[in-house]
Residue frames as qw, qx, qy, qz and C-alpha x, y, z in Angstrom:
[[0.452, 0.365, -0.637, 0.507, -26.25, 4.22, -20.43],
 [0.669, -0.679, -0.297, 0.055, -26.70, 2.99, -16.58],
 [0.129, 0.655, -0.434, 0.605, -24.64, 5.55, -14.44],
 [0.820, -0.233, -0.466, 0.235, -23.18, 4.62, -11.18],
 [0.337, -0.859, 0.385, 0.030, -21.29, 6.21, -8.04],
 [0.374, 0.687, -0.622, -0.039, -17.95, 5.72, -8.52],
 [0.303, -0.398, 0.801, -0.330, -17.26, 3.75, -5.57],
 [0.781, 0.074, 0.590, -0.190, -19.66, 1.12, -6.34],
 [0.859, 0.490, -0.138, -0.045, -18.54, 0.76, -9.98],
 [0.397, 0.648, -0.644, 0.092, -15.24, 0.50, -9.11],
 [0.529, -0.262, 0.715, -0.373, -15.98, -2.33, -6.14],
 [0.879, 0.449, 0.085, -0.134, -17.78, -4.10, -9.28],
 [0.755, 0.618, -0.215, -0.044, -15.16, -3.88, -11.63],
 [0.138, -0.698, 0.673, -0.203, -12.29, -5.06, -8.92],
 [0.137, -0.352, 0.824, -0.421, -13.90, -7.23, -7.16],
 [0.873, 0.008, 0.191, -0.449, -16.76, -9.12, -8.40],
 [0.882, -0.145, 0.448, -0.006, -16.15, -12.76, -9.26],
 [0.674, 0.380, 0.290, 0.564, -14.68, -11.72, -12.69],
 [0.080, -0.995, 0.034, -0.055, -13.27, -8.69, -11.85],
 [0.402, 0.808, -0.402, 0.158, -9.57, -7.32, -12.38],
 [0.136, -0.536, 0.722, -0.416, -8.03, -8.40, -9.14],
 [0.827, 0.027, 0.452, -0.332, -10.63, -11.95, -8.77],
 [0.873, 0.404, -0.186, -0.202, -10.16, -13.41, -11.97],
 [0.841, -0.234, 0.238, 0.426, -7.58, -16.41, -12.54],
 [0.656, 0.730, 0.050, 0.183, -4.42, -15.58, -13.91],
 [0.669, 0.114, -0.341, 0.650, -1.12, -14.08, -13.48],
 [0.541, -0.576, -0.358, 0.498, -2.46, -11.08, -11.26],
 [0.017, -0.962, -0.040, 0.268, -1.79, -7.50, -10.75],
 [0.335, -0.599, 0.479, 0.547, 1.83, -8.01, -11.56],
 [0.605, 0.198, 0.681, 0.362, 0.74, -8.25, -15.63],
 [0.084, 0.889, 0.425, 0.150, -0.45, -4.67, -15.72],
 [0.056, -0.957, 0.134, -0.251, 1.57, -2.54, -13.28],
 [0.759, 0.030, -0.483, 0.436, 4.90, -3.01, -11.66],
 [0.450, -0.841, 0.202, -0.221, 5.39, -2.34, -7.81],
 [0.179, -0.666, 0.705, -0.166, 8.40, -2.21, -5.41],
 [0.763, -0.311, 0.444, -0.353, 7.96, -6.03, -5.42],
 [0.893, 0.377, 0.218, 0.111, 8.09, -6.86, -8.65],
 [0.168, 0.947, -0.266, 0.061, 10.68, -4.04, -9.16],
 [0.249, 0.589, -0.696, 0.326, 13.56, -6.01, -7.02],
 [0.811, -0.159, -0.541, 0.159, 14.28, -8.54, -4.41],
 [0.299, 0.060, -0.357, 0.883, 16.25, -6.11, -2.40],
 [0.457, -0.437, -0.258, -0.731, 12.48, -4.88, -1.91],
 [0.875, -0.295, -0.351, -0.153, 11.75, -8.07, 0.58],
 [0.711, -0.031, -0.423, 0.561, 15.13, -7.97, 2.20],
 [0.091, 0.391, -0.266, 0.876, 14.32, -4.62, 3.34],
 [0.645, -0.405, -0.078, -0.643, 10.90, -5.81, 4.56],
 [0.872, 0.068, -0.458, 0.159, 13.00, -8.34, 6.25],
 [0.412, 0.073, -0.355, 0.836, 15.22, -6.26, 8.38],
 [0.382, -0.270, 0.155, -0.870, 12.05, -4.07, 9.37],
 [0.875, -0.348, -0.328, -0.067, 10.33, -8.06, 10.54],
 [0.583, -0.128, -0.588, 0.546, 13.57, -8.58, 12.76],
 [0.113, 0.274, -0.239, 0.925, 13.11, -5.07, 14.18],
 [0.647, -0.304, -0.280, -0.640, 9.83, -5.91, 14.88],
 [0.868, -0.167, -0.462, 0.073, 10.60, -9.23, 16.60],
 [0.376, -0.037, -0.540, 0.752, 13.54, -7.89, 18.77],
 [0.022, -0.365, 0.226, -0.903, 11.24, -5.08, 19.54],
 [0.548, -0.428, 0.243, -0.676, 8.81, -7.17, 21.14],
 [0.246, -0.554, 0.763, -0.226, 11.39, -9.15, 22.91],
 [0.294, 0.202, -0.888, -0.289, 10.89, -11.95, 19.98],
 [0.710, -0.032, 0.441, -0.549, 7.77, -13.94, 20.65],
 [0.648, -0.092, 0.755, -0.033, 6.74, -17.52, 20.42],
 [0.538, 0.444, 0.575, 0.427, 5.06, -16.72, 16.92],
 [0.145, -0.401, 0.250, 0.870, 5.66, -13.91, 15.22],
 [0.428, 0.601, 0.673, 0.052, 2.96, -13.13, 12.24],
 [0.184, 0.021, 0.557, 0.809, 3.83, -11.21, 8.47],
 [0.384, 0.619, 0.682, -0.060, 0.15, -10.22, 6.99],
 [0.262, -0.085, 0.579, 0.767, 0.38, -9.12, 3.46],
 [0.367, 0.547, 0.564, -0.498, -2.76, -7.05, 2.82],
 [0.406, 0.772, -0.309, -0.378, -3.30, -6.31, -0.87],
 [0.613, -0.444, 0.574, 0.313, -0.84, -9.30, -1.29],
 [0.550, 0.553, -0.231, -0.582, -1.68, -10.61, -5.00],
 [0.919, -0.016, -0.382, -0.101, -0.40, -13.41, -5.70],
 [0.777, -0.563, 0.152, 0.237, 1.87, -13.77, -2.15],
 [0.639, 0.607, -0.208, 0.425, 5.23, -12.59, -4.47],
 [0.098, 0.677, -0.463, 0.563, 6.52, -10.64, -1.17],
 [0.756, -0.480, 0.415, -0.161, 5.73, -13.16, 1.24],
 [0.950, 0.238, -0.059, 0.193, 6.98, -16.05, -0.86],
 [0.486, 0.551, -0.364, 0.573, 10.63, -13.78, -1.33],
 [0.424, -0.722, 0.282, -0.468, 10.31, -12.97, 2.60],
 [0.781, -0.376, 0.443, -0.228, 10.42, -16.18, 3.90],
 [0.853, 0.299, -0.227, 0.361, 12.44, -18.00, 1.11],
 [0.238, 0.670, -0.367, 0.599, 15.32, -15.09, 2.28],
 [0.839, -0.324, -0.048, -0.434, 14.30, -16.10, 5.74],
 [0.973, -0.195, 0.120, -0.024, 14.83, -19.43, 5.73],
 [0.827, 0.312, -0.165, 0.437, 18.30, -19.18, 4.17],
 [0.390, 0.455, -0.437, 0.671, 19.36, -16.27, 6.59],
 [0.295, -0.268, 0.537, -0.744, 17.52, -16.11, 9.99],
 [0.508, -0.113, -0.744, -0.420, 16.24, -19.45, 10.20],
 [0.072, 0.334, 0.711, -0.615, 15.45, -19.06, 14.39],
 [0.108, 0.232, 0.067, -0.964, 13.22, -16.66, 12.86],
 [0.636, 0.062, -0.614, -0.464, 11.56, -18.49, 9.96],
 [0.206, 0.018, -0.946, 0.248, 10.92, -21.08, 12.52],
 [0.033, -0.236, -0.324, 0.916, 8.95, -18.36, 14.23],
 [0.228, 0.212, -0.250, -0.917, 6.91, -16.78, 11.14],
 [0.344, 0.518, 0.768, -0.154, 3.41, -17.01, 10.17],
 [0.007, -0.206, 0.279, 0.938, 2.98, -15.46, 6.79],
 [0.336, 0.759, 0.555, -0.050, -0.74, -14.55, 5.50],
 [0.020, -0.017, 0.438, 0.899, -1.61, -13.02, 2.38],
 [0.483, 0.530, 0.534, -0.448, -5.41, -11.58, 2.60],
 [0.287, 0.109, -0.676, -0.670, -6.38, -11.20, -1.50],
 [0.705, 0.191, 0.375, -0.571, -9.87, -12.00, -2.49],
 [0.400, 0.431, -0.754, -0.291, -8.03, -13.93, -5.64],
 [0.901, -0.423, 0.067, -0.059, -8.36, -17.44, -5.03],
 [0.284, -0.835, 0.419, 0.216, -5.10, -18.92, -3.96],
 [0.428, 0.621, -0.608, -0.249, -2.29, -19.47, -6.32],
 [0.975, -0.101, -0.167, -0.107, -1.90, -23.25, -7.01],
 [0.599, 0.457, -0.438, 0.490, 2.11, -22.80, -6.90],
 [0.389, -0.766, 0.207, -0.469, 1.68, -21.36, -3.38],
 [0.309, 0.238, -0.811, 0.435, 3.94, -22.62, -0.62],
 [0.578, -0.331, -0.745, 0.003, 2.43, -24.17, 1.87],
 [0.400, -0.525, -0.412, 0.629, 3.68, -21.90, 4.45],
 [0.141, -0.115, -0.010, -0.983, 1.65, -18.96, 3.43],
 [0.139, 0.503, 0.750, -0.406, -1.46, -19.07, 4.92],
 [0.082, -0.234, -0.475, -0.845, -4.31, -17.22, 2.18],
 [0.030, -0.538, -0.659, 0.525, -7.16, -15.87, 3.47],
 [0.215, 0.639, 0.574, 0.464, -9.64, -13.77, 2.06],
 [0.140, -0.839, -0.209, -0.483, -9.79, -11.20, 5.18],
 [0.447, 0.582, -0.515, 0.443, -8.03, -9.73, 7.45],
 [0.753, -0.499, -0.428, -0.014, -7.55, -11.98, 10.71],
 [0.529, -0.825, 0.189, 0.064, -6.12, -10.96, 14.27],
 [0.645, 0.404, -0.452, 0.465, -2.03, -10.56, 13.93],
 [0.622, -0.768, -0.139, -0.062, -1.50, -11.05, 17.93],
 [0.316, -0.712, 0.291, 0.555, 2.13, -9.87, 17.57],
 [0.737, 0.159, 0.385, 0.532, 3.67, -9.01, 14.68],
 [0.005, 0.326, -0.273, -0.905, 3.87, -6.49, 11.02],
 [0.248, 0.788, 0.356, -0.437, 0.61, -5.41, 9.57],
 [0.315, -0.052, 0.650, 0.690, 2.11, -4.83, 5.50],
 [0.476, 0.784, 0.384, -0.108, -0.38, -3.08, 2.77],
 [0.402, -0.156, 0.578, 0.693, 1.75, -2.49, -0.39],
 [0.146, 0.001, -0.649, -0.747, -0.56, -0.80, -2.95],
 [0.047, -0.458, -0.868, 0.186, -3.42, -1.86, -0.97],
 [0.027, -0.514, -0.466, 0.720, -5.37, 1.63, -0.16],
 [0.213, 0.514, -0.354, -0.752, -5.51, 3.08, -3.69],
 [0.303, -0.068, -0.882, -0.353, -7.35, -0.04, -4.76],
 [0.057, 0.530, 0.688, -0.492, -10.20, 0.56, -1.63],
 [0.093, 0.641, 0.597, 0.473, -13.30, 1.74, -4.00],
 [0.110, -0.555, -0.452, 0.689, -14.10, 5.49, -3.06],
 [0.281, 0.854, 0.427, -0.098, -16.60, 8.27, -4.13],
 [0.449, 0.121, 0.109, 0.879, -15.29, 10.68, -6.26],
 [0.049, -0.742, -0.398, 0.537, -16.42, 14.66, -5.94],
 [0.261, 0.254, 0.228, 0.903, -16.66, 17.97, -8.70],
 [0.023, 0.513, 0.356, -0.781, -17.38, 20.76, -7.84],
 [0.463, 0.547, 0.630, 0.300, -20.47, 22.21, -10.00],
 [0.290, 0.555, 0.045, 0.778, -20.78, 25.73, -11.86],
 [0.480, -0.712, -0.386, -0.336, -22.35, 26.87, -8.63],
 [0.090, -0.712, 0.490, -0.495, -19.98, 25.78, -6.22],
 [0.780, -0.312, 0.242, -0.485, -21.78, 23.10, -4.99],
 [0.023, -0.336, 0.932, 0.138, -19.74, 19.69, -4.66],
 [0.801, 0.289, -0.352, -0.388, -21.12, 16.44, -6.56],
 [0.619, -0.140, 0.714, 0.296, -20.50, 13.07, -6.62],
 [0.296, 0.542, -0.585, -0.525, -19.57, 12.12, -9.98],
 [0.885, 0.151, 0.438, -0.046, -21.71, 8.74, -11.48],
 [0.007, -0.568, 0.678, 0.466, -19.86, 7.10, -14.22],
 [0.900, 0.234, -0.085, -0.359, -21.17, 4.87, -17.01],
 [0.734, -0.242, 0.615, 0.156, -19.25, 1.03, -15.94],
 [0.809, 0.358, 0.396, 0.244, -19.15, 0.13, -20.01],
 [0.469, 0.709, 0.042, 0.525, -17.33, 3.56, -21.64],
 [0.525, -0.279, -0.246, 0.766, -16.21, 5.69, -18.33],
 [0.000, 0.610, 0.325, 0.723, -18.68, 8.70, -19.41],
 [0.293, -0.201, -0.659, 0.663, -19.50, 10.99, -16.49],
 [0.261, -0.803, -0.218, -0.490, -22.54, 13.07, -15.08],
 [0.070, -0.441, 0.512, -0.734, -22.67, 15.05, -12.14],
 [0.370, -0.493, -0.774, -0.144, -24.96, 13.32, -9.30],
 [0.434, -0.833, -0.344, -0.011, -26.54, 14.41, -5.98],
 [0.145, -0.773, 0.390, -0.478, -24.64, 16.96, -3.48],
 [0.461, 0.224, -0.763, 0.394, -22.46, 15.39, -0.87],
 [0.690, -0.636, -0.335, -0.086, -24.51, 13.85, 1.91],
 [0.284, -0.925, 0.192, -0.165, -22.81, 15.36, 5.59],
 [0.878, -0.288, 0.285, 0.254, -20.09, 12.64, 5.94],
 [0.738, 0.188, 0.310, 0.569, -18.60, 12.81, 3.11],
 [0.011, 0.899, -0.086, 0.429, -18.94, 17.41, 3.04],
 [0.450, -0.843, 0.295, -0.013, -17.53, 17.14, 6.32],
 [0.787, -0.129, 0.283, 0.532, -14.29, 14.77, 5.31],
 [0.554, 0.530, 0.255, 0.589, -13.99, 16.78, 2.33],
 [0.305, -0.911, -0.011, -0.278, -14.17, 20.09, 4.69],
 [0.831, -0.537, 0.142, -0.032, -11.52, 18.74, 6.78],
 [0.809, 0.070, 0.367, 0.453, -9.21, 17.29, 4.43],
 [0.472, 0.412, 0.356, 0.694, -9.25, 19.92, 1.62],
 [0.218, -0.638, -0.341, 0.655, -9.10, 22.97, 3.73],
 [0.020, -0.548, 0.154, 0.822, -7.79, 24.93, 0.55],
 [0.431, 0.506, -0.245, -0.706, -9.02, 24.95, -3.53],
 [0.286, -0.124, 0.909, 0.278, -10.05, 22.27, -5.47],
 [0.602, 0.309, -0.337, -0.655, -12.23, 20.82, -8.54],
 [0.875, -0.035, -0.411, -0.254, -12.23, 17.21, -8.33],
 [0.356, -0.468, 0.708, -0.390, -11.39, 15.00, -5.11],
 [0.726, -0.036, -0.672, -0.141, -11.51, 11.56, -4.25],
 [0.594, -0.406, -0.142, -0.680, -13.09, 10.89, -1.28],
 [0.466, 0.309, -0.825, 0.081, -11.19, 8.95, 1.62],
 [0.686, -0.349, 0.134, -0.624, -13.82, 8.27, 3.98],
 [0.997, -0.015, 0.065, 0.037, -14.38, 4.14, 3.31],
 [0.712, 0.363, -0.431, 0.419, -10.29, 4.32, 2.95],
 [0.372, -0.530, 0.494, -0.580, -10.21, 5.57, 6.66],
 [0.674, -0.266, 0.473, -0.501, -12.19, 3.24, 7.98],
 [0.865, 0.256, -0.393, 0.180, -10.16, -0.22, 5.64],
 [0.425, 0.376, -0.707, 0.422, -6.96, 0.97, 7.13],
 [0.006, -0.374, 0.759, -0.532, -8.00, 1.21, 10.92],
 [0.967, -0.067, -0.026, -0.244, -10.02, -1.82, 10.62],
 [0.829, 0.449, -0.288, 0.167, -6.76, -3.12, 9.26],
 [0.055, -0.719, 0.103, -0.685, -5.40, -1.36, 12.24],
 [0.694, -0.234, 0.366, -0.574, -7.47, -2.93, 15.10],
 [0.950, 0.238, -0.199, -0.014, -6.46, -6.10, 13.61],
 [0.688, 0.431, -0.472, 0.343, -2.98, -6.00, 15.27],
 [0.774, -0.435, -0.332, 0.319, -2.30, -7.08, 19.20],
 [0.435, -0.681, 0.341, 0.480, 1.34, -5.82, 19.37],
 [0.686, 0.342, 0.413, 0.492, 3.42, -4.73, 16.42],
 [0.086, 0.425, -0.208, -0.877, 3.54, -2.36, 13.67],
 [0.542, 0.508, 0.669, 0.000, 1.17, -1.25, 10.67],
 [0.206, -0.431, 0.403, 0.781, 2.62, -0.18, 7.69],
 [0.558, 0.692, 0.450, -0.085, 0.62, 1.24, 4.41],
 [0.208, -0.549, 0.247, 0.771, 2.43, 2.37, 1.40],
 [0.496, 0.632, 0.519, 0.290, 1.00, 3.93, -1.64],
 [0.274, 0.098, 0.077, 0.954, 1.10, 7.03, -3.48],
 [0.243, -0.714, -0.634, 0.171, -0.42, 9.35, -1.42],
 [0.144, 0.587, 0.109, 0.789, -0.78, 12.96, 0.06],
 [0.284, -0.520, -0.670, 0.448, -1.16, 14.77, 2.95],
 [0.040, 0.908, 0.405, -0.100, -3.09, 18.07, 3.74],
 [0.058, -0.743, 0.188, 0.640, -0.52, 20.18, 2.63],
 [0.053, -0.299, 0.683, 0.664, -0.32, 18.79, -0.72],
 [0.604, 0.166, 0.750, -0.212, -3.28, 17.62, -1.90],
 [0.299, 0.043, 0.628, 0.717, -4.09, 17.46, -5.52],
 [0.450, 0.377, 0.220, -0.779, -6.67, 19.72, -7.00],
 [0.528, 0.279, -0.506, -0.622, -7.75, 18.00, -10.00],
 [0.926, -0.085, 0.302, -0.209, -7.79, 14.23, -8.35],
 [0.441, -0.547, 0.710, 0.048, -5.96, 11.10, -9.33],
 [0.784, 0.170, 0.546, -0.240, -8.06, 8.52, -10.49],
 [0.253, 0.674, -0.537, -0.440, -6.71, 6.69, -13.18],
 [0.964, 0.160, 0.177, -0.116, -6.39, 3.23, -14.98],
 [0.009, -0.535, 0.822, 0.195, -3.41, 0.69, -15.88],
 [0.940, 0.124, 0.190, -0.254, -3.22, -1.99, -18.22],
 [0.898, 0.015, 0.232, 0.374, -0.42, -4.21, -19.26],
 [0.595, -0.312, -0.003, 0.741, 1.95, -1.71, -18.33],
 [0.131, 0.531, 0.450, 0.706, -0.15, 1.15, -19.76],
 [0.101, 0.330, 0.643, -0.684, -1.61, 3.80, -17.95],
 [0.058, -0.279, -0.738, -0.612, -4.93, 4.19, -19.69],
 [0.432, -0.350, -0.002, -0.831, -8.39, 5.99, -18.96],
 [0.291, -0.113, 0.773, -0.552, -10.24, 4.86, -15.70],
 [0.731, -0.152, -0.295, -0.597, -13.54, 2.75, -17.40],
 [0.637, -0.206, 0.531, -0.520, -14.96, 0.82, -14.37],
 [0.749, 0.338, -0.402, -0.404, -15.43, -2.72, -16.83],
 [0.971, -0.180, 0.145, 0.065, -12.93, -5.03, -15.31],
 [0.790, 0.461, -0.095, 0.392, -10.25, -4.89, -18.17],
 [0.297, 0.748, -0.208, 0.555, -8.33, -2.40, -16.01],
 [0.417, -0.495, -0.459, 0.608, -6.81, -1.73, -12.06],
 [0.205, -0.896, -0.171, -0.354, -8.42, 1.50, -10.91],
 [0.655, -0.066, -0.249, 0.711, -6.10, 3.38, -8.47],
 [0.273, -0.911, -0.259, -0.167, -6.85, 6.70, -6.43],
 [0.378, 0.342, -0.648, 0.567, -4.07, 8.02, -4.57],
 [0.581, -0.524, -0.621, 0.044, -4.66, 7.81, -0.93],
 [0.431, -0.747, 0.118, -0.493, -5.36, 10.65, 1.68],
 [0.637, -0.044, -0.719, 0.274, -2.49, 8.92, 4.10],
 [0.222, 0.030, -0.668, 0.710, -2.47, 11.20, 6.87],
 [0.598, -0.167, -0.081, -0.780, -6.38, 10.67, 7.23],
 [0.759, -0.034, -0.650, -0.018, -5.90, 7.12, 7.53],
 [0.606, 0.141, -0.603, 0.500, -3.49, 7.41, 10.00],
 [0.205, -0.196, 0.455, -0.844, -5.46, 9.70, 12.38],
 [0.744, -0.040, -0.400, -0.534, -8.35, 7.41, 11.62],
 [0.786, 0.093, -0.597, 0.132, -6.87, 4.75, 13.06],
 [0.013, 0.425, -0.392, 0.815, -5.21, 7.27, 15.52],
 [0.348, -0.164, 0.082, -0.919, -8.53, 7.71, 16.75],
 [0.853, -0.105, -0.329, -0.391, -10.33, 4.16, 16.70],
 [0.904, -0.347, -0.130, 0.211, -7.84, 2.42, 18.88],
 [0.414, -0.882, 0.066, -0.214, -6.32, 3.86, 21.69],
 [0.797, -0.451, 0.271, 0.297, -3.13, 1.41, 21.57],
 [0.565, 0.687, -0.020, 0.456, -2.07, 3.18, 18.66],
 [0.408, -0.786, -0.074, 0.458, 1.15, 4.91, 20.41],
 [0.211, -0.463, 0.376, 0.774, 3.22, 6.23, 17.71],
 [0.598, 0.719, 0.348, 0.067, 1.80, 7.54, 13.87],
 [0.056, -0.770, 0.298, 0.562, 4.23, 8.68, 11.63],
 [0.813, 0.499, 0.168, 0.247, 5.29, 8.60, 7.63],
 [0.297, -0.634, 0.466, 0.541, 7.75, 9.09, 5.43],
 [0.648, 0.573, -0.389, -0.317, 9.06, 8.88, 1.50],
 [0.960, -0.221, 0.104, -0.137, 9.78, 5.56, 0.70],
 [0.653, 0.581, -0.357, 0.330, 12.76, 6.59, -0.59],
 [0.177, -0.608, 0.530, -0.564, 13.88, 7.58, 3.56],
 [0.823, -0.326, 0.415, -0.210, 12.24, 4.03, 4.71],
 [0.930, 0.314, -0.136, 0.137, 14.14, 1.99, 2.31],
 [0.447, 0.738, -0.308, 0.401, 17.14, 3.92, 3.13],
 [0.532, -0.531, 0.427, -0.502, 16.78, 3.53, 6.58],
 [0.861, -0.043, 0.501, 0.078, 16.78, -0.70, 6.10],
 [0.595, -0.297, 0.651, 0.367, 19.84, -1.00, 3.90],
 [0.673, 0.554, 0.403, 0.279, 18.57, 0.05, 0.21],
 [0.131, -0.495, 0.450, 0.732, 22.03, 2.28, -1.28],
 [0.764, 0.604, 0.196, 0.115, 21.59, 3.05, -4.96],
 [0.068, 0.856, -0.463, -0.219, 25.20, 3.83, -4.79],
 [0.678, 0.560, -0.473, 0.054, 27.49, 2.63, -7.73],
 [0.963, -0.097, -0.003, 0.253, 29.98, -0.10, -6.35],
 [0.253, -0.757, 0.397, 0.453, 33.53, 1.30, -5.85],
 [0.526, 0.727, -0.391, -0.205, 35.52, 0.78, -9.35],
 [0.141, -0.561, 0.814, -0.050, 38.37, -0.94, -7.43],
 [0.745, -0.017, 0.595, -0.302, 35.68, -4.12, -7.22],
 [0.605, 0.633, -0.156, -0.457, 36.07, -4.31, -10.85],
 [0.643, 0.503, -0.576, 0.029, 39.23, -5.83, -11.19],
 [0.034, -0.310, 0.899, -0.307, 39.48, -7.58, -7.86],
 [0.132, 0.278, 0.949, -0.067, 36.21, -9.43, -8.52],
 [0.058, 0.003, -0.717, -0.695, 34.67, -8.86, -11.80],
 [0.347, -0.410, -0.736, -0.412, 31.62, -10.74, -11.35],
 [0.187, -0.542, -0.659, 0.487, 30.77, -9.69, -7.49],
 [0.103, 0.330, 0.051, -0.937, 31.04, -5.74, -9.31],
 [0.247, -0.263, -0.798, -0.483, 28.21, -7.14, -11.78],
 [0.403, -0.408, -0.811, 0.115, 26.38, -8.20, -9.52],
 [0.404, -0.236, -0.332, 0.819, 26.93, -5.33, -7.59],
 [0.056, -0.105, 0.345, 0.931, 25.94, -2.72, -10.11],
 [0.309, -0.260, -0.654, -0.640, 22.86, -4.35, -10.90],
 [0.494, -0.475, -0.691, 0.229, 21.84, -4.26, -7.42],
 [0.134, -0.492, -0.196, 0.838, 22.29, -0.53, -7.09],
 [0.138, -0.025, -0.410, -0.901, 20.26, -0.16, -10.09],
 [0.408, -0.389, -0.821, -0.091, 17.58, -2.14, -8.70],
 [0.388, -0.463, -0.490, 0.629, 17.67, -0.01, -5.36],
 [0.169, 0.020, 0.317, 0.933, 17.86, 3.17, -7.69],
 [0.313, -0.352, -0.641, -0.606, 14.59, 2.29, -9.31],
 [0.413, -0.464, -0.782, 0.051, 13.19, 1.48, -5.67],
 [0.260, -0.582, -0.297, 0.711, 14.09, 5.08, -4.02],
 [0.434, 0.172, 0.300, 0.832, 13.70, 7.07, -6.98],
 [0.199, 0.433, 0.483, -0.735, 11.81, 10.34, -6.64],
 [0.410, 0.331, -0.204, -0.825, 9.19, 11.09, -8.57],
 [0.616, 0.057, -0.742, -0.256, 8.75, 6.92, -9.16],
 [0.704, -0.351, -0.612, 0.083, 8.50, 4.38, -6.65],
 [0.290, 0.123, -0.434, 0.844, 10.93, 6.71, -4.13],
 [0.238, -0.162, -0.070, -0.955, 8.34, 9.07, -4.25],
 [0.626, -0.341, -0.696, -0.091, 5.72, 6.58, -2.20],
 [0.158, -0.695, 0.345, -0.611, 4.55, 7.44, 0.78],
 [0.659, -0.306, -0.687, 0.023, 4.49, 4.70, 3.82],
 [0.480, -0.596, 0.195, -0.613, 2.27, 5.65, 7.08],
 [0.471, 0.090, -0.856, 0.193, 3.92, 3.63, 9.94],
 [0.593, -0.578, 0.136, -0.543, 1.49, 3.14, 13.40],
 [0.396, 0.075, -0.884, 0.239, 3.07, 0.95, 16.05],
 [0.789, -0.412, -0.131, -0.437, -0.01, -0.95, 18.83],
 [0.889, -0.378, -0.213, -0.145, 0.33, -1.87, 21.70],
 [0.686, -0.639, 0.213, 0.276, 4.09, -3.02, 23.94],
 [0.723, 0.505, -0.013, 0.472, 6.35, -2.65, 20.55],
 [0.290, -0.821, 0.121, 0.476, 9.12, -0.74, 21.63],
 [0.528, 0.651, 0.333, 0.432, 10.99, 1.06, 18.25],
 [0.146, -0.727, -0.182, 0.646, 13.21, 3.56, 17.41],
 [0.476, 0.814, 0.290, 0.162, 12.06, 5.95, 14.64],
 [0.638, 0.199, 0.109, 0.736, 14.56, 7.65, 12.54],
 [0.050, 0.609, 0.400, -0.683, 14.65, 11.35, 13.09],
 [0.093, 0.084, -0.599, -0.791, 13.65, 12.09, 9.23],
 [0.232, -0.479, -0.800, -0.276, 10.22, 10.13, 9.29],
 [0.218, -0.256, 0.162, -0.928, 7.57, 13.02, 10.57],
 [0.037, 0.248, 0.877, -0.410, 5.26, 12.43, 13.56],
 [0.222, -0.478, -0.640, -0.560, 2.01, 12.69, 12.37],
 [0.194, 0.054, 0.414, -0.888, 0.02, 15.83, 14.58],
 [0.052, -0.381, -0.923, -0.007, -3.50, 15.09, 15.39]]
């Protein structure tokens, strides 16, 4: 068996030319289901947090969406259909990019712009759905000794060995981060330095990351790492056949970023169940009365607070975290629920 660091097998088994997230086909959304695929009422919220954007810097000439992580463009595509049918000054306005290393879907509208990497957004919203927990990182165990490891893995079966001791970068993150007990870590160094690349990529605006994540009071002792296939979660083997998925060390990112670029003025997160709530997703039940004065609107209704349900629930999707950083002349007010991220 050929053993590997983690990080490079999993960068293989994403992202080479036949890798999980490269190959043709129908895409992440055949394996796992996110907030995207989950509801429509997903996009309309990321809608009402674009206008907020736009008024807050006092609407410019273009305005610019970028959909890191994007897969096959599903939440731009529902952005800017919804858009065009309600705020068409606006849609007039938008530039939506979707960065994915996929190539791009043949069905694609025209007006998404695809792009393998991420290019300057000189005003806009800065988006990464699911994006961070798919950036390849080192994993760590501690041996009988004490001493912390990477962990190599064998790409074809997912067997592990210990390897070498943590070189000083990656002792000191892990020093830093994991202040209190642990046994196996994942390692968010190279996920620092994605997001506030990703980060330093926006003029004026906001940059928003949401995955399931953790912050120094909670980390996990045991790690994360894990595998999903067609709607399975299943053991992590590095091969291709699977998405790989880490949670993500958010408030590291976010001081990361913090810390590379000085027009960062505001860092703060929240549960996505409080940012959804905050732009207009209710899983409350329809009144009763709607029933019999219009039958089909309570349908409709109902199934639209079950949709919302699914999107805030805790312990599921709710239970997401999303780190928000606004750059540069945005002006924004933050709910007082979403915590300001201390440095």
């Amino acid at each position: 068996m050929s053993y590997l660091p983690w990080r490079d097998a999993m960068d293989r088994a994403l992202y080479d030319p036949e890798g999980f997230f490269v190959r043709e086909g129908s895409g992440p959304a055949a394996h796992f289901r996110t907030s995207v695929h989950a509801s429509p009422l997903f996009a309309r919220a990321l809608l009402r947090l674009t206008r907020r954007v736009d008024e807050g810097l006092g609407r410019p000439e273009q305005l610019t969406v970028c959909d890191v992580g994007a897969g096959r463009a599903e939440l731009l595509v529902a952005l800017g259909t919804q858009a065009r049918a309600e705020v068409p000054e606006l849609a007039d306005r938008l530039r939506l990019v979707a960065v994915e290393r996929a190539a791009r879907p043949d069905t694609l509208p025209t007006w998404v712009t695809w792009t393998d990497r991420i290019e300057p957004v000189p005003a806009g919203l800065l988006f990464a759905n699911e994006w961070l927990d798919n950036v390849p990182c080192e994993v760590a165990e501690l041996d009988e000794a004490g001493t912390a490891r990477y962990v190599l893995v064998d790409p074809a079966t997912g067997a592990e060995r210990p390897g070498e001791p943590l070189d000083a970068e990656d002792a000191a993150w892990l020093a830093a981060q994991y202040p209190d007990g642990w046994e196996r870590a994942e390692l968010g160094r190279w996920r620092d330095a994605a997001w506030a690349e990703a980060v330093a990529a926006v003029g004026d605006g906001l940059a928003v990351a949401v995955d399931y994540a953790h912050t120094r009071e909670d980390r996990p002792v045991f790690g994360t790492l894990t595998g999903y296939r067609q709607g399975r979660q299943v053991d992590p083997v590095p091969d291709g056949s699977c998405d790989l998925t880490a949670h993500v060390a958010l408030d590291s990112c976010l001081r990361a970023a913090a810390r590379a670029n000085p027009r960062v003025t505001h860092s703060l997160w929240t549960t996505q169940r409080a940012a959804l709530h905050e732009l207009g997703v209710s899983g409350a039940r329809p009144p009763l009365t709607l029933a019999s004065s219009d039958p089909a609107g309570y349908v409709r209704a109902l199934a639209g607070a079950g949709e919302a349900a699914e999107l805030t629930a805790l312990g599921g999707l709710g239970s997401f975290l999303w780190g928000v950083q606004a750059v540069g002349s945005l002006r924004m007010g933050w709910p007082p629920g979403w915590q300001t991220l201390v440095s």
